[in-house]
KOLVO-860720 format. One record per residue (C-alpha): residue number from 1; residue in one letter; x, y, z. Coordinates in pm, whole numbers. Layout:
<recs>
[rec NUM, a, [X, Y, Z]]
...
</recs>
This chain:
<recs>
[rec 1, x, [1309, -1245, 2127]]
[rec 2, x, [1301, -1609, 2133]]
[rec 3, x, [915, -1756, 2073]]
[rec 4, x, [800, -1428, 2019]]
[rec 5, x, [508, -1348, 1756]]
[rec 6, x, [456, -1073, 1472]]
[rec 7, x, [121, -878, 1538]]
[rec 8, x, [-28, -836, 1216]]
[rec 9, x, [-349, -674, 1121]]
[rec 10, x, [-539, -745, 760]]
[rec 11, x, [-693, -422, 581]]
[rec 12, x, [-917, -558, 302]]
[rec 13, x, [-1119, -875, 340]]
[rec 14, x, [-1214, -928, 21]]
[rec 15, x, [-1124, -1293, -182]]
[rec 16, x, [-774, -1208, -140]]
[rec 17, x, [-794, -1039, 165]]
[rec 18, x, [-970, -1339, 345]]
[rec 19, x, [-695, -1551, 157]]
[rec 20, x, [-439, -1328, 364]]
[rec 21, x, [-604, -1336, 704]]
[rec 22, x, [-624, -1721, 722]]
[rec 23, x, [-295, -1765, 610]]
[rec 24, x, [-179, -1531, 884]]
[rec 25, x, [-462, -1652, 1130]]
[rec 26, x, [-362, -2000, 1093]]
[rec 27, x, [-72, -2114, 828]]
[rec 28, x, [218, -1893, 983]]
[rec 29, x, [301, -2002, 1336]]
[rec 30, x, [519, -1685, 1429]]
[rec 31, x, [263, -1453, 1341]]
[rec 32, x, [-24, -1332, 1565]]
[rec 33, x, [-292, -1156, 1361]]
[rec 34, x, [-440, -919, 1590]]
[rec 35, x, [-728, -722, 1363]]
[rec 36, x, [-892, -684, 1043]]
[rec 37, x, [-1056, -390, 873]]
[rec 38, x, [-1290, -340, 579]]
[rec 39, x, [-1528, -91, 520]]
[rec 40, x, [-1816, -382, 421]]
[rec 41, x, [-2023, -538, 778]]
[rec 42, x, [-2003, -859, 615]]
[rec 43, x, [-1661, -933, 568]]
[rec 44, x, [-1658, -851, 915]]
[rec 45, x, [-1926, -1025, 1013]]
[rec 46, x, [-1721, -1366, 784]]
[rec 47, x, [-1386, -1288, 971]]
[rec 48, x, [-1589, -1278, 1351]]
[rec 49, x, [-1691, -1631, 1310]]
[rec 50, x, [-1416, -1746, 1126]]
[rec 51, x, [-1099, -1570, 1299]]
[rec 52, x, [-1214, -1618, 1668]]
[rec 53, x, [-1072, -1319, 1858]]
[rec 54, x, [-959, -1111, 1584]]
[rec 55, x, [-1062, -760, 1681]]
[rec 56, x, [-1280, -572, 1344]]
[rec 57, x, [-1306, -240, 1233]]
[rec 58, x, [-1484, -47, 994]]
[rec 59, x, [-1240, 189, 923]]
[rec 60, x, [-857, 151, 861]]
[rec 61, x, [-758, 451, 1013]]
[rec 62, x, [-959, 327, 1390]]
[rec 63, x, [-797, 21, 1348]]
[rec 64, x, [-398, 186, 1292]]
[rec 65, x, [-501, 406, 1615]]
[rec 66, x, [-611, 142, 1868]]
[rec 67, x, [-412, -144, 1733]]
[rec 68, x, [-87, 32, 1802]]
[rec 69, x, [-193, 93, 2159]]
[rec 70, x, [-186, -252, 2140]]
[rec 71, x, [122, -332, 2011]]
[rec 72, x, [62, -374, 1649]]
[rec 73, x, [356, -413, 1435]]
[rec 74, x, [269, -517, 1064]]
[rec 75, x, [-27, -429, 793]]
[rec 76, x, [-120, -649, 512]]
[rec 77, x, [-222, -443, 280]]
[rec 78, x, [-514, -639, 57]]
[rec 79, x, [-778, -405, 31]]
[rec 80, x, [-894, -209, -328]]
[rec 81, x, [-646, -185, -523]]
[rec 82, x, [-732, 265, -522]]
[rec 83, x, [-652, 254, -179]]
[rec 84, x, [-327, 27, -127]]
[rec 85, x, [-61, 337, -160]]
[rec 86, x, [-275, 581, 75]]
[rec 87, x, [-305, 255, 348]]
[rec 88, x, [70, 138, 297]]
[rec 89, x, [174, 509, 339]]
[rec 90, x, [-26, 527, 678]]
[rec 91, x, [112, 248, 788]]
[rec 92, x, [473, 306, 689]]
[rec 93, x, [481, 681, 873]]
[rec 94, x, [330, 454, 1197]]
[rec 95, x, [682, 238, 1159]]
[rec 96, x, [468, -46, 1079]]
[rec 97, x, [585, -356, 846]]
[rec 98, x, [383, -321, 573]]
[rec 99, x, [288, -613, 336]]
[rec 100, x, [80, -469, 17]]
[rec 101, x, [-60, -666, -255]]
[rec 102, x, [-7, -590, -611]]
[rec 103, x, [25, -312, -740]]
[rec 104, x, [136, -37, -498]]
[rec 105, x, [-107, 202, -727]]
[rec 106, x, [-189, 195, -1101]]
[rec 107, x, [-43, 503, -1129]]
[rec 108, x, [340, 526, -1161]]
[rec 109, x, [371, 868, -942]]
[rec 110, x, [169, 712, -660]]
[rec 111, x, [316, 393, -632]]
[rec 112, x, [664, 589, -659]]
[rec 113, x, [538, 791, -290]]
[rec 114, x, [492, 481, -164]]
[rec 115, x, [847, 426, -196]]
[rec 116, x, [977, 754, -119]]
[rec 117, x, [719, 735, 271]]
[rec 118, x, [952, 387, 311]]
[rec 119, x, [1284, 631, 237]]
[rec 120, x, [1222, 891, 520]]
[rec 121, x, [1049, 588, 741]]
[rec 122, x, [1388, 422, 741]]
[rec 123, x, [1572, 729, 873]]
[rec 124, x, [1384, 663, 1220]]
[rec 125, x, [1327, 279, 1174]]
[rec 126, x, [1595, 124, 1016]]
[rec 127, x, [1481, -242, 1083]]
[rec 128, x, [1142, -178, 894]]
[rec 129, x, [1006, -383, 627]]
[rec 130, x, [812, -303, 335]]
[rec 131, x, [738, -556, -15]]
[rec 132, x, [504, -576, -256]]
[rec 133, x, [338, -917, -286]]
[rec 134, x, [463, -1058, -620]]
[rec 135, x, [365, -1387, -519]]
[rec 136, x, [516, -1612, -825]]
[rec 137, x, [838, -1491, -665]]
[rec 138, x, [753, -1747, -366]]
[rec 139, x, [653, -2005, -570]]
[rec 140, x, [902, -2363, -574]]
[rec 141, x, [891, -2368, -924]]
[rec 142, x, [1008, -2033, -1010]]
[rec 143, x, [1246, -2063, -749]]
[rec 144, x, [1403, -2359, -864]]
[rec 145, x, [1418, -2231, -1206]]
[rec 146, x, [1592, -1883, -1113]]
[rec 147, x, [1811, -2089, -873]]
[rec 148, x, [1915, -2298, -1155]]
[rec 149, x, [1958, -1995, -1370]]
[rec 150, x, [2167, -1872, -1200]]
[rec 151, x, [2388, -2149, -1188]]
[rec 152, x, [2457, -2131, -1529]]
[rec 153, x, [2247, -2430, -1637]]
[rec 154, x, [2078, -2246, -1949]]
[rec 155, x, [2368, -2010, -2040]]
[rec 156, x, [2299, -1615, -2055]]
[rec 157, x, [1877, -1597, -2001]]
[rec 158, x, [1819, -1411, -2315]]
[rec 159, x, [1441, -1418, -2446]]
[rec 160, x, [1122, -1458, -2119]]
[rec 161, x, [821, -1613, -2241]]
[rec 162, x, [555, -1534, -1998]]
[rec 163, x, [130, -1547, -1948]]
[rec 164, x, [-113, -1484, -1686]]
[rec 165, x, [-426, -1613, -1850]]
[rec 166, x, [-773, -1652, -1628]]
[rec 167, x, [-1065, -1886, -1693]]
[rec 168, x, [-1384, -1669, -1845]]
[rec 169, x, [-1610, -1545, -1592]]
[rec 170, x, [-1931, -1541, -1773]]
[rec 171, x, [-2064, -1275, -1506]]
[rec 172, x, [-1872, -1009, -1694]]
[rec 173, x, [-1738, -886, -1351]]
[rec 174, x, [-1424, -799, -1486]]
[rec 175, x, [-1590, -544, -1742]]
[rec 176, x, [-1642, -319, -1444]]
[rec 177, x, [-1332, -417, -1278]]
[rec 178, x, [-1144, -259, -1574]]
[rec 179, x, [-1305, 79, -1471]]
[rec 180, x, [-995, 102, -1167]]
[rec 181, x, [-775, -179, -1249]]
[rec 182, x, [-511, 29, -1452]]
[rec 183, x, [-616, -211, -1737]]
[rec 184, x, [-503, -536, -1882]]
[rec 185, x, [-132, -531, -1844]]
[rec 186, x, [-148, -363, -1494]]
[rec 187, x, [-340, -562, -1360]]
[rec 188, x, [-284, -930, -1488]]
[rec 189, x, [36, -885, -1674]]
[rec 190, x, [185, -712, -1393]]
[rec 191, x, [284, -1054, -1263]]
[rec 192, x, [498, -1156, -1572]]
[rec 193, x, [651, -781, -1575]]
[rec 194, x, [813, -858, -1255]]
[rec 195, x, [946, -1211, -1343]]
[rec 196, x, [1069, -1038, -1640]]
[rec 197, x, [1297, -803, -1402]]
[rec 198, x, [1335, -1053, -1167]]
[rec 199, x, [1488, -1322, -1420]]
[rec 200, x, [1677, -1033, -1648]]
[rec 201, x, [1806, -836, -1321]]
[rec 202, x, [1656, -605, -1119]]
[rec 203, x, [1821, -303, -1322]]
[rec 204, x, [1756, -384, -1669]]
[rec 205, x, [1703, -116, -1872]]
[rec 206, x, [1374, -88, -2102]]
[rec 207, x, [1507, -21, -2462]]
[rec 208, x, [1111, -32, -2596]]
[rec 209, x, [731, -155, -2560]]
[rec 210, x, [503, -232, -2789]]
[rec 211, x, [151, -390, -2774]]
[rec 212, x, [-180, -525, -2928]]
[rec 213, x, [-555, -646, -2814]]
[rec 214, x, [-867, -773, -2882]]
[rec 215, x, [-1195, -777, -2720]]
[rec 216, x, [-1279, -1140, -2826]]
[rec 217, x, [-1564, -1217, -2545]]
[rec 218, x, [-1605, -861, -2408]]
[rec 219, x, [-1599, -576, -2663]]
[rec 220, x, [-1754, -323, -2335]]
[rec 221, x, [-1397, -335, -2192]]
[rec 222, x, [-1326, -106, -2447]]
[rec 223, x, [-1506, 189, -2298]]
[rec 224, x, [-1284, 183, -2038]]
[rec 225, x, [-926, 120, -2285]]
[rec 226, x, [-913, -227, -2239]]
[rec 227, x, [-941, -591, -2398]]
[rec 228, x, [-1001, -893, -2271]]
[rec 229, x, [-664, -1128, -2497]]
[rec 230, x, [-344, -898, -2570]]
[rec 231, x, [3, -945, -2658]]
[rec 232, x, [352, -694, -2573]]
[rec 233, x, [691, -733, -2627]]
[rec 234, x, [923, -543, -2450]]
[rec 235, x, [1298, -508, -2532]]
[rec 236, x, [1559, -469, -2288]]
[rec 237, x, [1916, -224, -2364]]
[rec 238, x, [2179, -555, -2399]]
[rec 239, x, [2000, -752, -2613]]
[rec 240, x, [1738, -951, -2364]]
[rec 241, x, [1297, -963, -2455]]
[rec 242, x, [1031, -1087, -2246]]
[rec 243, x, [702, -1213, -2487]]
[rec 244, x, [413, -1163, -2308]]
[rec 245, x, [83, -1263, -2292]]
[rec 246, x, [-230, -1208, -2085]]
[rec 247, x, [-602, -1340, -2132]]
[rec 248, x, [-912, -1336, -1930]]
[rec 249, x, [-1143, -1612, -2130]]
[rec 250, x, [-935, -2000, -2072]]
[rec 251, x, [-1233, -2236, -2107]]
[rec 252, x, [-1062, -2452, -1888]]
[rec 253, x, [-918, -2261, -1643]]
[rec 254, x, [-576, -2081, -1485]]
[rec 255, x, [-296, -2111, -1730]]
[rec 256, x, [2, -1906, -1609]]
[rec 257, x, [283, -2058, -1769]]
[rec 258, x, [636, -1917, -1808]]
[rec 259, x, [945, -2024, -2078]]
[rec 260, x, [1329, -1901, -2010]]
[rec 261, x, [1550, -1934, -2306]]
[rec 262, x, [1923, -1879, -2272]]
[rec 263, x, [2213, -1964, -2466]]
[rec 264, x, [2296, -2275, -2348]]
[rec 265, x, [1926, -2410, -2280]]
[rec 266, x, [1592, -2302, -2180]]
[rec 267, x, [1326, -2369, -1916]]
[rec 268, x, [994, -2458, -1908]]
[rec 269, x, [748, -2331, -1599]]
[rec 270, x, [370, -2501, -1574]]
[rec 271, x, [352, -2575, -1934]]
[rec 272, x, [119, -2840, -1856]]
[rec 273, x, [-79, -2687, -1639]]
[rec 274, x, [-259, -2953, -1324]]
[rec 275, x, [-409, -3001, -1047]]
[rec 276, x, [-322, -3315, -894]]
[rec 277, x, [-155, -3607, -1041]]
[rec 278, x, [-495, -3791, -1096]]
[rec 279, x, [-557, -3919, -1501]]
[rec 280, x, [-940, -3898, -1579]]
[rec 281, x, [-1025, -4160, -1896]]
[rec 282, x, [-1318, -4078, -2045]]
[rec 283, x, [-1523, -4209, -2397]]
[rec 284, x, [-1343, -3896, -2542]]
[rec 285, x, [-1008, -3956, -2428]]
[rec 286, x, [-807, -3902, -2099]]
[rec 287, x, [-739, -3541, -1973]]
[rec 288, x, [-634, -3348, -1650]]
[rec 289, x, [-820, -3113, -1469]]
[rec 290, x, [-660, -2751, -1413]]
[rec 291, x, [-658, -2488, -1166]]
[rec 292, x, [-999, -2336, -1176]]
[rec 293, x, [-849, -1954, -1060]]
[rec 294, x, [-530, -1802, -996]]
[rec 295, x, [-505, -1908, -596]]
[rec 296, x, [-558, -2246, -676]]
[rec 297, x, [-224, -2239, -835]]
[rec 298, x, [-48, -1984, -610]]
[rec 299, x, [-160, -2134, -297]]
[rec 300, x, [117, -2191, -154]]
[rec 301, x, [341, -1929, -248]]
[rec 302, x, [74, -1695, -68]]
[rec 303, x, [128, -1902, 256]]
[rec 304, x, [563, -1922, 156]]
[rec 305, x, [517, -1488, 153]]
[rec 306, x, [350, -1467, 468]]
[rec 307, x, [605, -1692, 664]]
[rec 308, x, [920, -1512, 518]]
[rec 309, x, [767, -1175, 535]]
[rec 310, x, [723, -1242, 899]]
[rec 311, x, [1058, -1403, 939]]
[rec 312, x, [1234, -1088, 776]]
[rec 313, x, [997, -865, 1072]]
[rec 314, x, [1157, -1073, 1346]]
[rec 315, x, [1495, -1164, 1251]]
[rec 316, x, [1538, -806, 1096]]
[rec 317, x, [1691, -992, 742]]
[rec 318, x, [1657, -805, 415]]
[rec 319, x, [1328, -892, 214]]
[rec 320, x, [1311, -1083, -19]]
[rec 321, x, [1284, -840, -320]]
[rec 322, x, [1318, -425, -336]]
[rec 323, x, [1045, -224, -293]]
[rec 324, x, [1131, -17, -579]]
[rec 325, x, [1123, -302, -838]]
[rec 326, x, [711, -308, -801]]
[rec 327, x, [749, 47, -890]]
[rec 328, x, [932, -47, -1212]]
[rec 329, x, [640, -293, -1303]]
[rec 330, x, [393, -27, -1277]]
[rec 331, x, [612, 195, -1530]]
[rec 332, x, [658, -73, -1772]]
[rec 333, x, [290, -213, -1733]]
[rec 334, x, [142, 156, -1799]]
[rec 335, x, [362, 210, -2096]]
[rec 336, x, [204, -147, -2286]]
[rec 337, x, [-146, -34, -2164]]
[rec 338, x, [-42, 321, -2345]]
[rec 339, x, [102, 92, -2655]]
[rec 340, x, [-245, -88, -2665]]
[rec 341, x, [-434, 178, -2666]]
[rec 342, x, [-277, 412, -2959]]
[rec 343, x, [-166, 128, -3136]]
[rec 344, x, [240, 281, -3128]]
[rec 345, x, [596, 121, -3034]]
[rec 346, x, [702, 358, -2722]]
[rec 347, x, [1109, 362, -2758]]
[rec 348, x, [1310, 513, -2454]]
[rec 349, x, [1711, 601, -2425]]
[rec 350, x, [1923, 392, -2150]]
[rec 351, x, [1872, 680, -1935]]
[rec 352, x, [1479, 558, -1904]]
[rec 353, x, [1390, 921, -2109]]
[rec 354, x, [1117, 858, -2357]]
[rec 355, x, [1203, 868, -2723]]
[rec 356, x, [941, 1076, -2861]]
[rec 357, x, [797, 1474, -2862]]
[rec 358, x, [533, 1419, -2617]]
[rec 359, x, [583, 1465, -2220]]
[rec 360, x, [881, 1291, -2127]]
[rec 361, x, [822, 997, -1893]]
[rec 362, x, [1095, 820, -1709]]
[rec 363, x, [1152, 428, -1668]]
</recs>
């Protein structure tokens, strides 16, 4: 219908949550968001006076019931990261559009249902939409650089360079983050996982993982498995590997930075990392100032995903990436966080069977 506006509702108003809503609220023009939910009275009480006749909830499942009476049609999904398969799932057996944030689940089995509630969902509603929010994938610069890939301008892309490194928080947050994040490479690396798959082909085939980390600035992460710096390599079956790297201590601040190298030529993404154009000269020299946090360099991807994901809801085109990919990630990031732990190279056959005695897990 010409003019007509997605109803979207927000569950989660977190940092990225709030991120969401006023993207929706205000930066997409053919979306209408209609509701929030969070189980916290003062993220409700921040999206009352900033979202001006955005109905609230407390609870997700109140929101799903009366919103629909209302017309709903979409959920962004940006709540805890333990609850994003159970509140995509809900909204995908509604026939909802569903929106989630990374990752569906740390856990491969869970974020697999996910996928497998979208399946059956499609038998009824055909025209429903469901992605994962890999949000470098909106970005202009990785764009360009996959655009020109494919074009043949750097040959067959045949090694990825990738890091997601955040500037220290020297509140230790993160320490008890680790406790549900799904650790290091599930939750930051995650990212460069997916622009792995996405740059080597959404069905490349994981030949083996291996991985290493220290606690440099937080040795309590590793009550909980994790470090704070690591390092993986993964190979893929027809001779491709993606170098990886993930930190959470940058003095400085966001430096997520990506390298393609092919046989004909290689490209560079953020490698000198700025804010602005603006040179500050100083007694000690001249520098640039940095992204302080991850959004500051992703804003506008964010705001690129929530106008196409609203575009593919009302012009009924196919999303922008398949839902099954962001279950792929979660395999691949939960066999390096297994590879960090014990310290072991974790081989599997083409057939994504694991190479070893124990349980066999399938990529």
């Amino acid at each position: 219908m010409v003019g007509a506006k997605l109803k979207v509702a927000i569950a989660g108003l977190g940092r990225m949550g709030a991120r969401h809503a006023a993207h929706f609220y205000g930066l997409t023009p053919r979306a209408e968001l209609v509701a929030a939910s969070s189980p916290e009275q003062k993220e409700l009480d921040w999206a009352q006076t900033t979202l001006p006749g955005v109905r609230t909830y407390l609870d997700y499942d109140e929101m799903l019931k009366e919103e629909i009476k209302n017309g709903l049609q979409a959920v962004i999904v940006s709540s805890a990261t333990v609850v994003h398969a159970e509140q995509a799932i809900k909204a995908i057996k509604l026939g909802l559009h569903v929106l989630c944030e990374k990752p569906l689940s740390t856990n491969v089995e869970i974020s697999q249902s996910v996928c497998t509630a979208y399946r059956e969902s499609q038998k009824k509603n055909p025209n429903q939409k469901v992605i994962c929010g890999f949000s470098r994938r909106f970005d202009a610069s990785y764009r360009d650089a996959f655009e020109k890939m494919q074009a043949g301008l750097i040959g067959t892309p045949s090694v990825f360079k990738s890091q997601t490194c955040d500037k220290l928080d020297p509140s230790g947050f993160f320490v008890e983050y680790a406790r549900f994040s799904g650790g290091i490479f599930v939750d930051c690396s995650i990212h460069d996982i997916d622009l792995a798959l996405w740059f080597f082909g959404e069905d490349s085939k994981v030949k083996s993982v291996s991985a290493v980390g220290i606690t440099a600035v937080e040795p309590d992460l590793r009550k909980y498995n994790d470090r704070d710096n690591a390092v993986a390599v993964i190979e893929f079956y027809g001779g491709k590997i993606a170098q990886l790297y993930c930190s959470r201590m940058m003095a400085a601040g966001q430096e997520d930075t990506s390298e393609i190298i092919g046989t004909k030529g290689k490209m560079s993404i953020n490698y000198s990392p700025m804010s602005n154009l603006v040179n500050i000269s100083e007694a000690t020299g001249i520098r640039r100032e940095i992204p302080p946090h991850y959004y500051g360099r992703f804003r506008e991807a964010f705001i690129t995903e929530a106008n196409e994901f609203t575009a593919c809801c009302l012009d009924s085109t196919e999303p922008p990436m398949k839902l099954e990919g962001a279950v792929n990630a979660v395999r691949i990031g939960q066999a390096l966080q297994e590879s960090l732990i014990t310290g072991k190279r974790i081989e599997f056959t083409e057939n994504g069977d694991r190479v070893s005695e124990e349980p066999r897990a399938r990529l």
